[in-house]
NUKEZA-424684 format. One record per residue: residue in one letter; x, y, z of N, C-alpha, C in turn; chain. Coordinates in nm, 2 decimals, m for minus. Layout:
NUKEZA-424684
@residuo: A	n_x: X	n_y: Y	n_z: Z	ca_x: X	ca_y: Y	ca_z: Z	c_x: X	c_y: Y	c_z: Z	cadena: A
...
***
This chain:
NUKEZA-424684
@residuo: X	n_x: m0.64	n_y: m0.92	n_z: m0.63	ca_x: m0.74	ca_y: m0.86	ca_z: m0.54	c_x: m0.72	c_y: m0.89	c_z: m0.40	cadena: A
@residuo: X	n_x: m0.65	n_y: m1.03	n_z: m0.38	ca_x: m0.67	ca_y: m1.05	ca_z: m0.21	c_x: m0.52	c_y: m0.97	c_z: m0.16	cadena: A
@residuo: X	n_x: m0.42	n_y: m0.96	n_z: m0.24	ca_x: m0.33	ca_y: m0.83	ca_z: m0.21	c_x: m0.37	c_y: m0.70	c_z: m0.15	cadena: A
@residuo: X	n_x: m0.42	n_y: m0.64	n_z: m0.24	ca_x: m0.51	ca_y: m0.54	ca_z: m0.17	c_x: m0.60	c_y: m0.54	c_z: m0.06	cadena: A
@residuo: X	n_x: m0.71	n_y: m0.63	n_z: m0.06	ca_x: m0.78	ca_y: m0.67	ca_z: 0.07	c_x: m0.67	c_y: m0.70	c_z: 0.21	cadena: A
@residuo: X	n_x: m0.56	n_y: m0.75	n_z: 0.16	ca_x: m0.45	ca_y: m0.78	ca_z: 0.30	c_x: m0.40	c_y: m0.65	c_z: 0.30	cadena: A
@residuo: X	n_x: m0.36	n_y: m0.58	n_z: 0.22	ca_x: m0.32	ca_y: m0.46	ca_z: 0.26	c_x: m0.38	c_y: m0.32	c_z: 0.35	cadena: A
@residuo: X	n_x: m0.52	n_y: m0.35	n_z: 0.29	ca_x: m0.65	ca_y: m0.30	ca_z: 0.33	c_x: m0.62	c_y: m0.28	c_z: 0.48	cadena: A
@residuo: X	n_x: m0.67	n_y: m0.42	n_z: 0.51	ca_x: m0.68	ca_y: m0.48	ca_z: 0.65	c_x: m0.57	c_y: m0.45	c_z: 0.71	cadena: A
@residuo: X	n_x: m0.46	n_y: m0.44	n_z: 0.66	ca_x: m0.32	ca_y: m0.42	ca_z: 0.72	c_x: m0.33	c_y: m0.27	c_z: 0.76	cadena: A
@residuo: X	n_x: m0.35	n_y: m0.13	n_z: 0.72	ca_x: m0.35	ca_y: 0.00	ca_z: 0.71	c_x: m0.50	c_y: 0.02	c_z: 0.84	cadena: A
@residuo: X	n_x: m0.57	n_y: m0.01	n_z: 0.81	ca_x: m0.71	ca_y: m0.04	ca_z: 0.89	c_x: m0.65	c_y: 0.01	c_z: 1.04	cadena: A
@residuo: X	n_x: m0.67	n_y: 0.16	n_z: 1.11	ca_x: m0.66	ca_y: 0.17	ca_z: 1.20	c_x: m0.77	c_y: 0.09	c_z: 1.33	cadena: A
@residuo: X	n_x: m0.72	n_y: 0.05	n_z: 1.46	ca_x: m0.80	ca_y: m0.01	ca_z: 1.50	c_x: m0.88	c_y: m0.13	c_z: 1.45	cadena: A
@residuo: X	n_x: m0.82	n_y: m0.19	n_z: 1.37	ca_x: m0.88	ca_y: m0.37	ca_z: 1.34	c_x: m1.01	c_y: m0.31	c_z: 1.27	cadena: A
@residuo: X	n_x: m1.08	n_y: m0.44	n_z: 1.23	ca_x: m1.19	ca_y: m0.41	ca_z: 1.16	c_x: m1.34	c_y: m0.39	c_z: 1.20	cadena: A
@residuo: X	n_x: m1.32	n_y: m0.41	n_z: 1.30	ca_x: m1.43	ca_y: m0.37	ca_z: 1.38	c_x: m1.47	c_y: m0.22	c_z: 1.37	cadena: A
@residuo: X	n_x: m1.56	n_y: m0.16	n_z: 1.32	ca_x: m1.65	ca_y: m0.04	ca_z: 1.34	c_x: m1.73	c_y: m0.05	c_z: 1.46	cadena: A
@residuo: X	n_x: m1.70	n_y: 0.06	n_z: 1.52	ca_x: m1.76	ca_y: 0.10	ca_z: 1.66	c_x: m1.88	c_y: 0.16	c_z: 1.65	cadena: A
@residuo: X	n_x: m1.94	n_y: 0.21	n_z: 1.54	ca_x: m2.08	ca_y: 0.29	ca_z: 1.55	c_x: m2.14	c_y: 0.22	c_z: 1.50	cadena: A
@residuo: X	n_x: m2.23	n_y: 0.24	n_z: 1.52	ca_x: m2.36	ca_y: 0.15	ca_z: 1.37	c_x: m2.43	c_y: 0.26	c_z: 1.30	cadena: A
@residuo: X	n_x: m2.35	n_y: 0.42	n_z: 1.32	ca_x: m2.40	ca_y: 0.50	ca_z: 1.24	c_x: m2.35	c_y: 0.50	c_z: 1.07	cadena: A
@residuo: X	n_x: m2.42	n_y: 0.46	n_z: 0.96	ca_x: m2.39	ca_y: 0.48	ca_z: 0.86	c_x: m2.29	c_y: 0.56	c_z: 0.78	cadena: A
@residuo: X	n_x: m2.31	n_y: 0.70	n_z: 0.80	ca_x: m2.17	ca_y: 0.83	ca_z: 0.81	c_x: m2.05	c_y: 0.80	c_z: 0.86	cadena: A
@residuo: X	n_x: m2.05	n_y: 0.72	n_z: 0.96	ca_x: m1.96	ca_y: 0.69	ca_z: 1.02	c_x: m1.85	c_y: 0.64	c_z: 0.96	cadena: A
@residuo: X	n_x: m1.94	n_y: 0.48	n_z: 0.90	ca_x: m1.89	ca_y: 0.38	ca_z: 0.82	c_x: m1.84	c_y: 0.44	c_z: 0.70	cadena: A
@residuo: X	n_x: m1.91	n_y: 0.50	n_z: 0.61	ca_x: m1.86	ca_y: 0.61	ca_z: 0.48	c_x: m1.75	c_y: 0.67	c_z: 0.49	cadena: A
@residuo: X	n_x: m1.73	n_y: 0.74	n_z: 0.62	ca_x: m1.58	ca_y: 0.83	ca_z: 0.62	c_x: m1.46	c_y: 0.74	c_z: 0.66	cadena: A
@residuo: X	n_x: m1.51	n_y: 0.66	n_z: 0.74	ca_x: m1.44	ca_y: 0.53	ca_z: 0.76	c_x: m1.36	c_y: 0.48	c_z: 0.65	cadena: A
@residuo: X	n_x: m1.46	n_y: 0.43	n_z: 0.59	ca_x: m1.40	ca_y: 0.36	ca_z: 0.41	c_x: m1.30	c_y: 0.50	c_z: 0.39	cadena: A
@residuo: X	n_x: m1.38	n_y: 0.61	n_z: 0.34	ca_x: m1.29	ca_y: 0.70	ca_z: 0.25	c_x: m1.13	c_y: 0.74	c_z: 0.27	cadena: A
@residuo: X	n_x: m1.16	n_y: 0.74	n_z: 0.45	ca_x: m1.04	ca_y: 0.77	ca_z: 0.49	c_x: m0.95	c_y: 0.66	c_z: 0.47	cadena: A
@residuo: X	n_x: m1.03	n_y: 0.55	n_z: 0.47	ca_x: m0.90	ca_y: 0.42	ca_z: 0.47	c_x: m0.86	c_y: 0.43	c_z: 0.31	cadena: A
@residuo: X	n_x: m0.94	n_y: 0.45	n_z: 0.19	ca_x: m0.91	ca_y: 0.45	ca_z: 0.11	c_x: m0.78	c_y: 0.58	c_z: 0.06	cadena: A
@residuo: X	n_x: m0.82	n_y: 0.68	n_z: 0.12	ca_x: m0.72	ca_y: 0.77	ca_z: 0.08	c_x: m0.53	c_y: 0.78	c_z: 0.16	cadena: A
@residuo: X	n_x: m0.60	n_y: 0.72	n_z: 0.28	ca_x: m0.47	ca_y: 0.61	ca_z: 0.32	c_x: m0.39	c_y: 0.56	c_z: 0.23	cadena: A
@residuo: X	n_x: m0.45	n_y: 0.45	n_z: 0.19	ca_x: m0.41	ca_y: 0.35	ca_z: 0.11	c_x: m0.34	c_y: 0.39	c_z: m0.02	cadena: A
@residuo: X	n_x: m0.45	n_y: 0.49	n_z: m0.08	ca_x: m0.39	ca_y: 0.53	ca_z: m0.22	c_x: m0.25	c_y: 0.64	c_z: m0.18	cadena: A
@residuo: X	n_x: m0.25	n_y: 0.74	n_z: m0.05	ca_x: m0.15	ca_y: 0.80	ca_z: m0.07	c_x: m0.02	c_y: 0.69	c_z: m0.04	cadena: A
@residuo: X	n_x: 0.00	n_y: 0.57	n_z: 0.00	ca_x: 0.10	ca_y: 0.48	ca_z: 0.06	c_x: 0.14	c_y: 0.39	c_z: m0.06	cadena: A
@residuo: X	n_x: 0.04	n_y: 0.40	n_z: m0.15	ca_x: 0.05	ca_y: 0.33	ca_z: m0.28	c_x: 0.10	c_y: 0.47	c_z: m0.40	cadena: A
@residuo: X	n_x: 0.11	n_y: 0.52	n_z: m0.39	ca_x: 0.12	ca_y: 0.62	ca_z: m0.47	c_x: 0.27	c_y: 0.62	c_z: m0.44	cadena: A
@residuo: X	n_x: 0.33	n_y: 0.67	n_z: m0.34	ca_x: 0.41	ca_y: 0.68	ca_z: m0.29	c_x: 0.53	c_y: 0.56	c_z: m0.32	cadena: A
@residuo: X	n_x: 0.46	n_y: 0.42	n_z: m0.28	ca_x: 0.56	ca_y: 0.34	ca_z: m0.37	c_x: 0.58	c_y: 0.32	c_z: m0.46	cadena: A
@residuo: X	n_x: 0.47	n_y: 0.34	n_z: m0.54	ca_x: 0.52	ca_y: 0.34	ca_z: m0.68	c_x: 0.62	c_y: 0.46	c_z: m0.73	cadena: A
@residuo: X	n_x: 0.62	n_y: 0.57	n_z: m0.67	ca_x: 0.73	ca_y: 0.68	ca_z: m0.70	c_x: 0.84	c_y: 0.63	c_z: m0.64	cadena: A
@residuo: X	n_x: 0.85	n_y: 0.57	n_z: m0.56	ca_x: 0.98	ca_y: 0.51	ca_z: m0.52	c_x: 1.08	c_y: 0.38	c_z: m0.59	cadena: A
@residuo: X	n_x: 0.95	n_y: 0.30	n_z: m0.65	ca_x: 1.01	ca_y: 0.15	ca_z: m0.72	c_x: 1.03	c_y: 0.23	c_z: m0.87	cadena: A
@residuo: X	n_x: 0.94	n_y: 0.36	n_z: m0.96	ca_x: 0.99	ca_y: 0.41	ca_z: m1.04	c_x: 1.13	c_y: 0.47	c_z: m1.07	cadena: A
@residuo: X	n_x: 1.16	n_y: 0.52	n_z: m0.91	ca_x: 1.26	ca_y: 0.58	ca_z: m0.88	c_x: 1.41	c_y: 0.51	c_z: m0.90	cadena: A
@residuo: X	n_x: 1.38	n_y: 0.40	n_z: m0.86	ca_x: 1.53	ca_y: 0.28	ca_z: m0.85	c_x: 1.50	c_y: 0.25	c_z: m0.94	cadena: A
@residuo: X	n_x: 1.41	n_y: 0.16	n_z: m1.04	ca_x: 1.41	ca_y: 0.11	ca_z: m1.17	c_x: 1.49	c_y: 0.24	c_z: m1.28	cadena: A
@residuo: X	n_x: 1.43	n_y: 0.34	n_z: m1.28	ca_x: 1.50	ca_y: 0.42	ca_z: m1.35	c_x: 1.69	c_y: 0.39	c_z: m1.31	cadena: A
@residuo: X	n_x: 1.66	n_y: 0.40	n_z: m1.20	ca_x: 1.86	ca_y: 0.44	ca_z: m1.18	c_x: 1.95	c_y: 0.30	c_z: m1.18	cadena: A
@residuo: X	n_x: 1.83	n_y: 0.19	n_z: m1.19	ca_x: 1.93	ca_y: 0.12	ca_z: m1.23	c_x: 1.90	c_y: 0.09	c_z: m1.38	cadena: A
@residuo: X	n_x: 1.80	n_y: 0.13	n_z: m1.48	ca_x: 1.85	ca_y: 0.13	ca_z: m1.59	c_x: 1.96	c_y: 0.24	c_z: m1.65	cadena: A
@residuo: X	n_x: 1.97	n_y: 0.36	n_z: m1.55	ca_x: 2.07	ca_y: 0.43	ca_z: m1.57	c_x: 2.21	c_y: 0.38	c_z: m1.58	cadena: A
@residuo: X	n_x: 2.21	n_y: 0.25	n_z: m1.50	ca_x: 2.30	ca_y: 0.19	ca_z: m1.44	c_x: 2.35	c_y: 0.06	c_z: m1.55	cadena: A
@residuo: X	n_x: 2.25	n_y: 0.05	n_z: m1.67	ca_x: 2.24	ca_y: m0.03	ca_z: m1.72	c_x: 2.21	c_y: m0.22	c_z: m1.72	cadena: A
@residuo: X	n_x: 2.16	n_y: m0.19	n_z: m1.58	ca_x: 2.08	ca_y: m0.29	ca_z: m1.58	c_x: 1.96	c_y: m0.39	c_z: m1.62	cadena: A
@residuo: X	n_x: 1.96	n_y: m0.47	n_z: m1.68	ca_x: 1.85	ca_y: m0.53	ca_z: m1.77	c_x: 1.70	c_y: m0.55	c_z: m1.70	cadena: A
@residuo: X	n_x: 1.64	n_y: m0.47	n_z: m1.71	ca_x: 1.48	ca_y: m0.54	ca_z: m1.63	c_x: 1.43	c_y: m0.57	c_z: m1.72	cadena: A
@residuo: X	n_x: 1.35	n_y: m0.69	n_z: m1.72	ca_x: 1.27	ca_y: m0.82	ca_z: m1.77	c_x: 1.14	c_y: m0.76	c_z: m1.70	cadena: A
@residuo: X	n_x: 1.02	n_y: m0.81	n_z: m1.80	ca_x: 0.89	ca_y: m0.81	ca_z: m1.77	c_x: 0.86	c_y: m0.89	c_z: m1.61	cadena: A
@residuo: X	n_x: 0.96	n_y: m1.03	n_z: m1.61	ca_x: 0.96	ca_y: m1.12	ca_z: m1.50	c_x: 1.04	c_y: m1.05	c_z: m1.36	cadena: A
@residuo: X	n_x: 1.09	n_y: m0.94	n_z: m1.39	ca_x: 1.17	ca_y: m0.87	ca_z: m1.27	c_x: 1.02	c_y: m0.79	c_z: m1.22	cadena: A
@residuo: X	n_x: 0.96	n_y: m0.70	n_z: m1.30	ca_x: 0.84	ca_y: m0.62	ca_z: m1.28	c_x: 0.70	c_y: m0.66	c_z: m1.26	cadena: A
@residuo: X	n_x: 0.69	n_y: m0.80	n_z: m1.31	ca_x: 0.57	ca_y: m0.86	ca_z: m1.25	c_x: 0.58	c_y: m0.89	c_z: m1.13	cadena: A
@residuo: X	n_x: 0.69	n_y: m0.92	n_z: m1.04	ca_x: 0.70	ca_y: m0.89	ca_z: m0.90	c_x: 0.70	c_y: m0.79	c_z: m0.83	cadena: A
@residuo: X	n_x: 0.70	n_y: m0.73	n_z: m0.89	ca_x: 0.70	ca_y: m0.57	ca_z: m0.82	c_x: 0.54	c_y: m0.55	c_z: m0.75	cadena: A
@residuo: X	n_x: 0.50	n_y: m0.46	n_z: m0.66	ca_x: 0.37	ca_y: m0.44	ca_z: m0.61	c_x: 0.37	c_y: m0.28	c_z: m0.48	cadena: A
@residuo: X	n_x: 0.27	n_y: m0.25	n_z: m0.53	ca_x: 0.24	ca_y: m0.11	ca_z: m0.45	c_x: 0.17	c_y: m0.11	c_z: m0.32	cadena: A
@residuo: X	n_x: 0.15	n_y: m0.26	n_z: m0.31	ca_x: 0.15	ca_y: m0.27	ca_z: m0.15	c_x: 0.24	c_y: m0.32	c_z: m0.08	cadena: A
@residuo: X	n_x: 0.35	n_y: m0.29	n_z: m0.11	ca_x: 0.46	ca_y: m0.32	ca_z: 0.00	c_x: 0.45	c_y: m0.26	c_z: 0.12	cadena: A
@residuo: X	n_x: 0.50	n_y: m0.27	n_z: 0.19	ca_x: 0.47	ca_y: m0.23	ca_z: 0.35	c_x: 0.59	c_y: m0.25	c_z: 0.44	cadena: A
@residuo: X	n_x: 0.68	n_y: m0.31	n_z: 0.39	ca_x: 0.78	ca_y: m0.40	ca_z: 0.49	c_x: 0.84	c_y: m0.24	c_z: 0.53	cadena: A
@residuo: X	n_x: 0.88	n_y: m0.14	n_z: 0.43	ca_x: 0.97	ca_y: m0.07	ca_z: 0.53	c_x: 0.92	c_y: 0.08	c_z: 0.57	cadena: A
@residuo: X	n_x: 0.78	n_y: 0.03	n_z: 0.64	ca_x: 0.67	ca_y: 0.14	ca_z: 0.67	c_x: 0.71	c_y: 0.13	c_z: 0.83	cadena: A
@residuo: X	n_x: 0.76	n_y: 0.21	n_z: 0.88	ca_x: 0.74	ca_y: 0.19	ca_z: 1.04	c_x: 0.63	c_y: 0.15	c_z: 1.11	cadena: A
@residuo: X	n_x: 0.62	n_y: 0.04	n_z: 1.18	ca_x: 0.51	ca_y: 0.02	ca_z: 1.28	c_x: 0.44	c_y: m0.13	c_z: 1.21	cadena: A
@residuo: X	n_x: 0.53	n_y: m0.14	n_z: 1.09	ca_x: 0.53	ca_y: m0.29	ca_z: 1.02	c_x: 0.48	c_y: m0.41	c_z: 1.11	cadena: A
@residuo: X	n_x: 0.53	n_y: m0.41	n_z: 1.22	ca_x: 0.56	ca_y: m0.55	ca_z: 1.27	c_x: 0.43	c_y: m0.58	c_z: 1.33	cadena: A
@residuo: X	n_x: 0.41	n_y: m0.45	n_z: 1.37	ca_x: 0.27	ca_y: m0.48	ca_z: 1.46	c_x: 0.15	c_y: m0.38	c_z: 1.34	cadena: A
@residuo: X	n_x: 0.05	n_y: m0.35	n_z: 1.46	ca_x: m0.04	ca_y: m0.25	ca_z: 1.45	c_x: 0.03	c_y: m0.09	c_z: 1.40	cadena: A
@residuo: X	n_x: m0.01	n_y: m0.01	n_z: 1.31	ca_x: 0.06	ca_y: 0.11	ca_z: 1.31	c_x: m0.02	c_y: 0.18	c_z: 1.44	cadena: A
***
């Protein structure tokens, strides 16, 4: 779970600070960060599916211990990585 919360925070345009104290605000706020998040996580996962397949094509052995490392919040090769997007 703290994976996600870091990743959260990581995608979080503008730091976490909310600028309104209108309630609506905060709601579309969340939603939008949420649908963020799910399309960047979605997305990885079509990609880590994508190489796993080709290298079992490739005949390479994946282990349960190769894929318990694996994770859908990767970020490293998201442009704007280093800093703030």
């Amino acid at each position: 779970m703290e994976s996600l919360h870091d990743f959260m925070d990581w995608i979080a345009f503008g730091g976490n600070v909310i600028k309104s104290g209108d309630p609506v605000e905060h709601f579309k706020r969340m939603k939008y960060l949420d649908v963020i998040a799910n399309a960047i996580m979605l997305q990885n996962v079509s990609d880590l599916t994508d190489v796993l397949i080709e290298m079992a094509n490739e005949d390479w052995v994946i282990t349960q211990e190769h894929l318990a490392g694996l994770s859908p919040y990767v970020r490293e090769h998201i442009r704007g990585s280093v800093g703030c997007l």
